[in-house]
Structure formats: structure tokens, C-alpha cells
C-alpha positions in Angstrom: 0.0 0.0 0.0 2.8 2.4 0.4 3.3 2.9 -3.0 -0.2 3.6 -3.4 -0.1 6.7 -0.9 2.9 7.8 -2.4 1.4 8.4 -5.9 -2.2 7.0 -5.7 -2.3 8.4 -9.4 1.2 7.1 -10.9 0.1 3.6 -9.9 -3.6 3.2 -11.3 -1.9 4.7 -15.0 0.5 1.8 -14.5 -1.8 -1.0 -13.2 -5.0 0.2 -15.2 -2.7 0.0 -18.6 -1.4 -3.6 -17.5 -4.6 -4.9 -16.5 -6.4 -3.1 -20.0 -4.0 -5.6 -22.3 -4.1 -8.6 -19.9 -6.3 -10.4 -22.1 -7.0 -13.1 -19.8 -8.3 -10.9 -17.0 -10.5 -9.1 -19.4 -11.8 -12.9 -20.7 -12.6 -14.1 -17.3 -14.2 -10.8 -16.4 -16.6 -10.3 -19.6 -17.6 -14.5 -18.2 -18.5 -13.5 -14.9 -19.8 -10.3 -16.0 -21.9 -11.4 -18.9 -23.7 -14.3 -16.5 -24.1 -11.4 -14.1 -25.9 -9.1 -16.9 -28.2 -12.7 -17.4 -29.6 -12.7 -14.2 -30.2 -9.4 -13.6 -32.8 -9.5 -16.6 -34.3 -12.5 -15.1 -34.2 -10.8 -11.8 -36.0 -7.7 -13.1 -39.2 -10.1 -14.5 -40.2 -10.3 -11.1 -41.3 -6.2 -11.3 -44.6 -5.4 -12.8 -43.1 -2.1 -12.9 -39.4 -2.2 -12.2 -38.7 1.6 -12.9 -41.4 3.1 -10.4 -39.6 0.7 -8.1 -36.2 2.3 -8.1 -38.1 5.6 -8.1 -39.8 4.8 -4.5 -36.7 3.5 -3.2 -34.4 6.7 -4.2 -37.1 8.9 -2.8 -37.1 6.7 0.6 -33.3 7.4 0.4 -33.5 10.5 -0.4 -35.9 11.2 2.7 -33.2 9.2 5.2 -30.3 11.5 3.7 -31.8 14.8 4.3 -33.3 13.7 7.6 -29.7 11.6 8.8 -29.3 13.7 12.2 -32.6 12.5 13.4 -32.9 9.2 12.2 -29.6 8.2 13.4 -30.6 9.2 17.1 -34.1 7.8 16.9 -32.1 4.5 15.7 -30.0 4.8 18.4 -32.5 5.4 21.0 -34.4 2.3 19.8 -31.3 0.1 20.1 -30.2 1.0 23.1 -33.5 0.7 24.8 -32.9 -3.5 23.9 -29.3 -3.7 25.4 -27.3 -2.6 22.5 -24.6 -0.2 22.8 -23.4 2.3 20.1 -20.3 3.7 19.3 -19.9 7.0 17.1 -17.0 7.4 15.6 -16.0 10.1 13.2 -12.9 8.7 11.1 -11.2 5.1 10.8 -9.3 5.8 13.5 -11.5 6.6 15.9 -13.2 3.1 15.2 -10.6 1.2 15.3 -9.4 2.3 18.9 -13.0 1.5 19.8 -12.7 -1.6 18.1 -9.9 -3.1 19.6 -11.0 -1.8 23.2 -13.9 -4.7 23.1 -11.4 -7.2 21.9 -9.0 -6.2 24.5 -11.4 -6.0 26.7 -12.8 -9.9 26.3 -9.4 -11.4 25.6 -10.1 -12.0 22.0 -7.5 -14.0 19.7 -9.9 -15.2 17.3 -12.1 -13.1 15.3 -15.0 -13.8 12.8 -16.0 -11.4 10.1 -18.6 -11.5 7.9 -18.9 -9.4 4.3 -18.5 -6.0 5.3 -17.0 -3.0 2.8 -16.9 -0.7 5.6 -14.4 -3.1 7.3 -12.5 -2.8 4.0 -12.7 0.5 4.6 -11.1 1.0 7.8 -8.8 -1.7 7.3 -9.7 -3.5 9.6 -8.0 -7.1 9.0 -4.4 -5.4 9.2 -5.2 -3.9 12.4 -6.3 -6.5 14.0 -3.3 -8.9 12.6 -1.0 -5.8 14.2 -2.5 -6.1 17.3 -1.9 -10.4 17.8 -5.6 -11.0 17.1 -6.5 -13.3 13.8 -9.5 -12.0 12.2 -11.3 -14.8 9.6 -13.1 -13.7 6.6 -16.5 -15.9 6.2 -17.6 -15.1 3.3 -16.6 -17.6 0.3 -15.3 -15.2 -1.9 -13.6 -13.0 1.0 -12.4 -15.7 2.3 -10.9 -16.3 -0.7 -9.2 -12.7 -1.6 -8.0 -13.2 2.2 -6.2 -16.4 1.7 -4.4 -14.4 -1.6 -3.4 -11.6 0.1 -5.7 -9.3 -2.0 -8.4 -6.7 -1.3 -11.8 -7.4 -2.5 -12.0 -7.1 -6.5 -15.8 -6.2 -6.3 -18.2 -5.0 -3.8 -20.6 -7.7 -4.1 -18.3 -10.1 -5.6 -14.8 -10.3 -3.6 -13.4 -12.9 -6.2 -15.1 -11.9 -9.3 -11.3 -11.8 -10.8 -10.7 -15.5 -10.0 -11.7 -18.5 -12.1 -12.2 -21.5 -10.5 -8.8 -22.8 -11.7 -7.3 -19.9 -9.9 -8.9 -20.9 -6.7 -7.8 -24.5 -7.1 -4.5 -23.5 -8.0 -4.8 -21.3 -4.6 -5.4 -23.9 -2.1 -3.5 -26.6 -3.3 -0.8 -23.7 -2.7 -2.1 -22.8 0.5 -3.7 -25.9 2.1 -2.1 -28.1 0.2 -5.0 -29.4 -0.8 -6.0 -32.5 -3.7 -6.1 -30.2 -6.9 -9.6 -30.1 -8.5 -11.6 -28.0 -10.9 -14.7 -28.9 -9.0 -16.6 -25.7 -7.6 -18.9 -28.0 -5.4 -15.6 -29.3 -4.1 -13.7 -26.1 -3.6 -16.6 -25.2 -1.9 -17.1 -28.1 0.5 -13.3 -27.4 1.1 -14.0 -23.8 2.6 -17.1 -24.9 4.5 -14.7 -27.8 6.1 -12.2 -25.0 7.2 -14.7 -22.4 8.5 -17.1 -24.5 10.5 -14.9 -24.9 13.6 -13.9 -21.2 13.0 -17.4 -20.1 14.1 -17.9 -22.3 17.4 -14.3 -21.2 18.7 -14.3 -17.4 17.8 -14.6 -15.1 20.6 -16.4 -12.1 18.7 -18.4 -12.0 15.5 -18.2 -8.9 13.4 -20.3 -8.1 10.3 -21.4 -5.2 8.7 -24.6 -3.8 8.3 -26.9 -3.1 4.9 -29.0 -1.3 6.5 -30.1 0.1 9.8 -34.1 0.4 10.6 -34.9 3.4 12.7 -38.6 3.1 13.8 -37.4 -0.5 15.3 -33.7 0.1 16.0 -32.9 -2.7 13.9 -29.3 -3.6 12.2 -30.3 -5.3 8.8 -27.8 -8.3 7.1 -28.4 -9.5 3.4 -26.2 -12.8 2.5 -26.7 -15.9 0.4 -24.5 -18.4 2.3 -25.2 -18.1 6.4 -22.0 -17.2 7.1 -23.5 -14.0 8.4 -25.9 -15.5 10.6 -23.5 -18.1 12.4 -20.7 -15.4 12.3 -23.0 -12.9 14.7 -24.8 -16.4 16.7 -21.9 -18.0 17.8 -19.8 -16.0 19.3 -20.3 -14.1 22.7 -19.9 -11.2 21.5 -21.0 -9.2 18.2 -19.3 -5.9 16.6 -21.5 -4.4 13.8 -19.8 -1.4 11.9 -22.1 0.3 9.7 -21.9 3.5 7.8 -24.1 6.4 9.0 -25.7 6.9 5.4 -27.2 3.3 5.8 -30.1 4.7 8.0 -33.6 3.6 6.4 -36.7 5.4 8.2 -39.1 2.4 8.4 -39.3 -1.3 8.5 -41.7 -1.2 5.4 -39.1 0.1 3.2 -37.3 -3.1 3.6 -39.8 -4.7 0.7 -38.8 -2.1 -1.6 -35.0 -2.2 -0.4 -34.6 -6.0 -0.2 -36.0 -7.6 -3.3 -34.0 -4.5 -5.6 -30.7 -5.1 -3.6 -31.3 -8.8 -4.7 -31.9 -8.3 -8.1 -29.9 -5.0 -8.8 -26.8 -7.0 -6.8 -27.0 -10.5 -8.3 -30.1 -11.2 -10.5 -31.9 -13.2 -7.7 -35.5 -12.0 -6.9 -34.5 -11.8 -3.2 -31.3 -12.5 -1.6 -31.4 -16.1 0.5 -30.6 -15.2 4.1 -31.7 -12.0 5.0 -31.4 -11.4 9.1 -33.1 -8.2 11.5 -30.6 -7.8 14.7 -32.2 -5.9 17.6 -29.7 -6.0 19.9 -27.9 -8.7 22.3 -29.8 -11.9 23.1 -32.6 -11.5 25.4 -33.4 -14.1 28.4 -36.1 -15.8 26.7 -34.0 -16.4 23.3 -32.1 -19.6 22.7 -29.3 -17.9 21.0 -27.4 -15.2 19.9 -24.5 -12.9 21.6 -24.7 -11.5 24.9 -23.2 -8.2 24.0 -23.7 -6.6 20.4 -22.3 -3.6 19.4 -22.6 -0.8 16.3 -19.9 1.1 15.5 -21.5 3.9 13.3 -19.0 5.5 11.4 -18.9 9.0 9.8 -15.4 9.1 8.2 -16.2 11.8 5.6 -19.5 11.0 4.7 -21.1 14.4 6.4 -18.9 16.1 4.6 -20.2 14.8 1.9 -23.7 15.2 3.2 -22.9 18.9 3.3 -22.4 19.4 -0.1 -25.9 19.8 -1.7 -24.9 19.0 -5.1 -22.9 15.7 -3.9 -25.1 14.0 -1.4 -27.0 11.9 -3.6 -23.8 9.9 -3.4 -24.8 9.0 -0.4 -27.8 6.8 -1.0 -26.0 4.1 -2.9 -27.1 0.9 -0.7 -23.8 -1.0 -2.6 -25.2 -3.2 -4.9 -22.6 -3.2 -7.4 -24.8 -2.8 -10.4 -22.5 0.5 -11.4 -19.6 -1.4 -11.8 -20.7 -4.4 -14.1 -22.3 -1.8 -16.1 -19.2 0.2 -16.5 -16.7 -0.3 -19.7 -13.6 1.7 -17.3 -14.5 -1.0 -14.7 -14.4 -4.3 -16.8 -11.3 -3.1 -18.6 -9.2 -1.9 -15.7 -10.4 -4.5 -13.1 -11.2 -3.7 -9.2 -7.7 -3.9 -7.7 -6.8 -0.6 -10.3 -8.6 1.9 -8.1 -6.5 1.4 -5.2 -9.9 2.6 -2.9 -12.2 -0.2 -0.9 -15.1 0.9 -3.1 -14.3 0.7 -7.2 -16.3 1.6 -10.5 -18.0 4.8 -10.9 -19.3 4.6 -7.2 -16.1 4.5 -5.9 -14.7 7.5 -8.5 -17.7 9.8 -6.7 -17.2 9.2 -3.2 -13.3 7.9 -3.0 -12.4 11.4 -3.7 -14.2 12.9 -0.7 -13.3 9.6 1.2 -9.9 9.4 1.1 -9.0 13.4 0.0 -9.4 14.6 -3.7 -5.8 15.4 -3.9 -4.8 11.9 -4.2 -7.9 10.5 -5.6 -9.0 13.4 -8.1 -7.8 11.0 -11.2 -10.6 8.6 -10.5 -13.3 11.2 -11.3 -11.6 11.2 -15.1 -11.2 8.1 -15.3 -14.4 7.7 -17.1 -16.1 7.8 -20.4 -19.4 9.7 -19.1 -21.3 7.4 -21.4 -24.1 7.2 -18.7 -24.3 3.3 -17.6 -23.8 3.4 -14.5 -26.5 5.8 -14.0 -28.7 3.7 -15.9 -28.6 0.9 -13.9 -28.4 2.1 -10.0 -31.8 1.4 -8.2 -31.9 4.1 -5.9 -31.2 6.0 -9.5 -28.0 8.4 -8.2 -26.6 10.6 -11.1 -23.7 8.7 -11.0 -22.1 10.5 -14.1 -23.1 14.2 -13.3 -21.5 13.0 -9.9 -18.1 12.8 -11.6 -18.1 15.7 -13.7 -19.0 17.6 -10.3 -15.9 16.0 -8.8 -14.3 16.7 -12.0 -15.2 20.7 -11.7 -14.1 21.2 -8.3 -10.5 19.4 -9.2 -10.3 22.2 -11.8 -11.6 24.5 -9.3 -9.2 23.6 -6.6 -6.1 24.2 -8.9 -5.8 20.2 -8.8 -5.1 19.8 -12.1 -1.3 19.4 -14.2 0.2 22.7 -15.5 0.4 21.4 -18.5 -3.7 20.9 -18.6 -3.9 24.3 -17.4 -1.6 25.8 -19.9 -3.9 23.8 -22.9 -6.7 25.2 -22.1 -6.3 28.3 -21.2 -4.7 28.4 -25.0 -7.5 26.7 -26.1 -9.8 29.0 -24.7 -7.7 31.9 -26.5 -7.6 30.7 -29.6 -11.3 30.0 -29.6 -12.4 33.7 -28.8 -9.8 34.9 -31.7 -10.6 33.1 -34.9 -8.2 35.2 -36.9 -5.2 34.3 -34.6 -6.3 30.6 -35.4 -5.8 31.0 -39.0 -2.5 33.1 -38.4 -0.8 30.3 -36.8 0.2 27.3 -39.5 -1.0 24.0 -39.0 2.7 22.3 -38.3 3.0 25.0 -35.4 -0.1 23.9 -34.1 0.0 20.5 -34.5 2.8 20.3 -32.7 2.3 22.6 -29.9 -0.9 20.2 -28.9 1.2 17.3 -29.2 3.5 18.2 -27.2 1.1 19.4 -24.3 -0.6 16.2 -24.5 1.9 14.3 -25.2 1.8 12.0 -21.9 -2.0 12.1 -21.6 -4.0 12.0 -24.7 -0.9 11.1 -26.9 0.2 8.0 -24.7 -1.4 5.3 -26.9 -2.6 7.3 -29.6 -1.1 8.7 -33.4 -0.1 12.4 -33.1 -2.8 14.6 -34.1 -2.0 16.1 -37.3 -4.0 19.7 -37.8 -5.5 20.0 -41.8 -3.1 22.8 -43.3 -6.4 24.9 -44.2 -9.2 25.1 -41.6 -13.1 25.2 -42.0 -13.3 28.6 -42.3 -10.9 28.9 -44.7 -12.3 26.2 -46.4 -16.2 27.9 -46.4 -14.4 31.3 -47.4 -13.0 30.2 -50.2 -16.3 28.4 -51.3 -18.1 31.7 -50.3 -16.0 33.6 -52.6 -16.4 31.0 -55.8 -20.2 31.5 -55.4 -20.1 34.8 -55.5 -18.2 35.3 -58.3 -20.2 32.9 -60.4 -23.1 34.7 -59.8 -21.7 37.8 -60.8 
């Protein structure tokens, strides 16, 4: 990661471009992808009116957005009230102390995690591996990217990247395990490994997809029940949850949970979907004895404080921007150097993570519009980045050699007679050379026509009028 902070956008240039012509990344990608785009339009059947669906559901996030202050505190109320305690934090850092203060607390050595981005986020895994204290990803695919070494590729998909000769090729590494190109197998290999993970971990931490204020509810959404037995067995449970993922009623979870399914992964509704109210009361056979949210602001009321940004903030991370966006499924997750990827990750990475470092993801599009196409709480995903793009310029983030182009540019255009004074060698080469390691770096050099339009249309102008006379 060091190099990352060093020049965040010196390495996504270099890994975006070696990713772009690794052709077998980009075949197992458009696979995965393209049974992806399949059941999503299966998925969508279920809707007798899909559209008015995403519009109800971006209204209902748009409500929970404006009103986050008291939401959040009638959550919290509503929570507490049933034994659970809540943590506010207002950076990474702040959670992480928190964090580590339960484990500490409870003499924890073995941790189990469910899918989480906001753990991503915070980096959670390394800290707990820096402080003695084994944290174990649950989730197949996590589990998977955690056993390489890697960061999630996707936010609904950890392994999308992987074929299943990759993960074969992984564990026979890893676990030395009998090589096979049998999913089922692989599979039953990772449930073997985990099962004993759950019944001997001393606190379960997960995220949270959304939080329910009217009933102080923290809402999971999995297909394989490694949520559930992640938060059930252990003693204690830690949920960290961004503050955006406040929802006003437990109602809007029938709009919420069938388009997270089918926006996500195609399905019509996702297969283990779990309401936590707090720690386990007498009368319940199971469950932890303490739970715990962590609600974590690290930038996101700053970006709630931008009026023209804050949509951003009801994405409810399906993923649907990403496998609809060409940048994404030629560059690959890992290229963005950020926990969230795609154009979601270019809006709110910069605001994140500081737009110093991250500006370049903002560009790194093609504005064609997909991504806001496809998102089901219908965020202007590509007005997003040319507002990110705007305040870059604005902020003086941009190269001088940008700045000198257009400022020329803008010259030139508001004197068309100085444009036809200059030849077209001088010009031609004074933009190639400006551009020469942006625009030029896998293209021809751009080669100016020695006459222009306008010379062009004034020498036609002037045949016509002398053929009349």
C-alpha cells in the first residue's frame, strides 16, 4: 500500500494499462460479467413495474439522507432501549481504537468477520493482525481474496477476478489441498475449514446493509449463512455500519430487499436475510450477549454537506454500477486502489480518502451514462463525476500542462483570426506536445488539416459569389 499513498495516481496509469491488455483478465471478467448481466434480466421479470420501483426507493433514500441527524438518534435510542450499545465514531481511527477496546477488553485472539466493505474501509483485518488477534473472513469469496493476500475485487463479488482454476491452483498452494476444478468441491473445502472457525471465535463482526430506525434494527443481506453463524456463535458481536445506511421504516425493507437482490445478483430476493435488535434476550435460545454498532462517519457528512454531492450517499452497494461500466471491466477492481471501485467508488473515493490523491478517478471515465442507468436508488452517477471533475479544476488540482492547454485553447477559440494566423505544423505540434503523456500516450499524433473550415467555407463563399456575378 505504500506505493499507493505515495502516488495513488502514478500507480492506477500503470496497473490500469497492464490490466487493459491482460487479455485473460479481461476474458474471465466479460464470463463472470456477462452471467451477471443474465440474471439481472431474469431478476428484473419479477417487477410489474421495475422503474417506479427504483423511483420509490431513491425517494425513501433521499428522505433518510436529508433527515440523517434524526434518524440516526431515533435509531440509536431504539437500540439502546434492547441492550445494545453504540459507538460514534468520526474517522477510521477513531473506530478502530473502539474496536480493539472490546477485543482487549474480552481477551479475543480469534475473530470472525462477515462481508463487510466498511471493514474494508477502515482496514480492519491489518489492524487486528497488528495487534496479535487473527481475524477470519467468512464469506466464500472474502475468504478467498483473504487467503491471496488481495483486497476485495468487487463490492458484491470479492473474487469476481478468480476463475475456478485460480482458486484450485490457490489452495492446493495454500492448504495443500488434492487439486480439482470442481466448484462443489472447492466449496465443501471452505465450509470444512470455517465450520470450527465459528464455534471457537470469541467475537463475531459483520457489517450492516441497512439500519431500521422506527425499530432500531441492524439489517444483514447474505446468500451463504455465514452472516448468521458469524454474529450467533460468538459471545460477543461488533456491527460497523456507515451512517448513510439509516432507512426510516421497517416497510421500506420490501422495496429495499427484493432491488438489492436483483440489482446486486439477478436473484429475486437474496437467500438469508437477518433483523438484529440487539444482544440476546433471556427468553432467546441464541445469539451474543453483547452486540455492538460502531457507526461510522469518516467523511460522509462532509459529503452530506455538499448539496450537489449528497445523492452519493444513497448508494445501498449493490454493485450494479460497476458491471455496467466499460472503465471498470477493462481496468479491473484492484486498479482503483480505494475499498469501493467503479463509478461509485470515483464519486465518493475522492471525498473519502481526500481529492488530492484521488482526483484521477473522477476522469477516469467515459461519461457514457451506464452506471447511472442501472443504479436502483437512481444516483446521477455521471453528473457526480463531472462535479468532482469541476471542483479538481476549481481547486487548482489539475497538471500545468492541462492548465496551460486550455487556457490556450480557450484563446484561440475567442480569436478566430489568430487561429488562421498560426500554421497547422505549429499547431499540430504545440498540442502534441502538451498532451503528449496524456491523450498522446497510446494514440497517433494529431496532425492539424493545413487549411481550416473557415478557410475552407471562405474560399467556397468567394467561388459562389463570383459565379453569380
Amino acid at each position: 500500500m505504500s506505493s499507493s499513498v505515495q502516488n495513488p495516481e502514478a500507480k492506477f496509469h500503470q496497473d490500469s494499462a497492464a490490466k487493459a491488455f491482460d487479455t485473460v483478465h479481461r476474458r474471465k471478467i466479460k464470463f463472470n460479467i456477462g452471467k451477471y448481466n443474465a440474471a439481472v434480466l431474469r431478476g428484473r421479470e419479477q417487477y410489474a413495474n421495475y422503474e417506479l420501483a427504483r423511483s420509490r426507493a431513491a425517494y425513501f433514500k433521499d428522505q433518510a439522507v436529508r433527515n440523517l441527524d434524526r434518524l440516526l438518534l431515533q435509531w440509536e435510542e431504539k437500540f439502546t432501549a434492547r441492550g445494545g450499545k453504540v459507538i460514534w465514531a468520526r474517522d477510521s481511527k477513531e473506530a478502530l481504537e473502539a474496536i480493539i477496546k472490546i477485543l482487549e477488553k474480552k481477551h479475543a485472539k480469534l475473530v470472525v468477520k462477515s462481508k463487510s466493505m466498511t471493514t474494508e474501509e477502515i482496514h480492519l483485518n491489518a489492524y487486528l493482525e497488528k495487534n496479535g488477534i487473527t481475524p477470519v473472513e467468512t464469506d466464500l469469496g472474502e475468504w478467498i481474496v483473504q487467503l491471496a493476500g488481495q483486497r476485495p475485487y468487487h463490492i458484491v463479488t470479492p473474487a469476481m477476478h478468480m476463475s475456478k482454476e485460480d482458486v484450485n491452483e490457490l489452495f492446493v498452494k495454500k492448504l495443500q489441498t488434492e487439486s480439482t476444478n470442481d466448484p462443489q468441491e472447492l466449496t465443501k473445502t471452505a465450509r470444512r475449514l470455517l465450520r470450527e472457525k465459528y464455534t471457537t471465535a470469541d467475537v463475531g463482526i459483520s457489517g450492516a446493509n441497512f439500519l431500521i430506525a422506527d425499530t432500531g434494527a441492524v439489517a444483514l443481506t447474505e446468500n451463504e449463512g455465514n452472516a448468521r453463524l458469524s454474529v450467533t456463535f460468538p459471545k460477543v458481536h461488533i456491527a460497523i455500519a456507515g451512517i448513510e445506511k439509516i432507512i426510516p421504516e421497517m416497510e421500506m425493507l420490501d422495496t429495499f430487499w427484493p432491488l438489492l437482490a436483483t440489482a446486486g445478483t439477478g436473484q429475486t430476493v437474496t437467500i438469508y436475510n437477518t433483523l438484529l435488535n440487539g444482544p440476546r434476550r433471556p427468553e432467546e435460545t441464541d445469539g451474543p450477549e453483547e452486540m455492538y454498532v460502531v457507526l461510522l462517519d469518516n467523511g460522509r457528512s462532509k459529503l452530506l454537506a455538499d448539496q450537489e454531492k449528497r445523492e452519493a450517499l444513497r448508494c445501498i452497494r449493490c454493485g450494479a454500477c460497476l458491471n455496467a461500466c466499460p472503465v471498470y471491466k477493462n481496468i479491473g477492481g484492484h486498479s482503483y486502489e480505494t475499498t469501493y471501485s467503479g463509478p461509485i467508488g470515483s464519486v465518493i473515493s475522492p471525498h473519502y480518502n481526500g481529492l488530492e490523491q484521488f482526483k484521477h478517478l473522477s476522469f477516469a471515465s467515459s461519461l457514457c451514462g451506464a452506471c447511472t442507468s442501472v443504479c436502483p436508488v437512481r444516483i446521477d452517477l455521471a453528473n457526480l463525476l463531472l462535479q468532482n471533475r469541476r471542483q479538481a479544476v476549481n481547486q487548482g488540482l489539475t497538471t500545468a500542462a492541462e492548465r496551460t492547454g486550455f487556457k490556450l485553447w480557450k484563446t484561440a477559440m475567442k480569436r478566430r483570426k489568430l487561429i488562421d494566423m498560426v500554421p497547422a505544423f505549429a499547431k499540430s505540434y504545440a498540442l502534441n506536445s502538451l498532451f503528449k503523456d496524456s491523450w498522446g500516450r497510446r494514440r497517433a499524433d494529431i496532425h492539424i488539416a493545413p487549411k481550416s473550415f473557415h478557410a475552407l467555407w471562405e474560399k467556397r463563399r468567394g467561388k459562389s459569389g463570383s459565379d453569380k456575378a
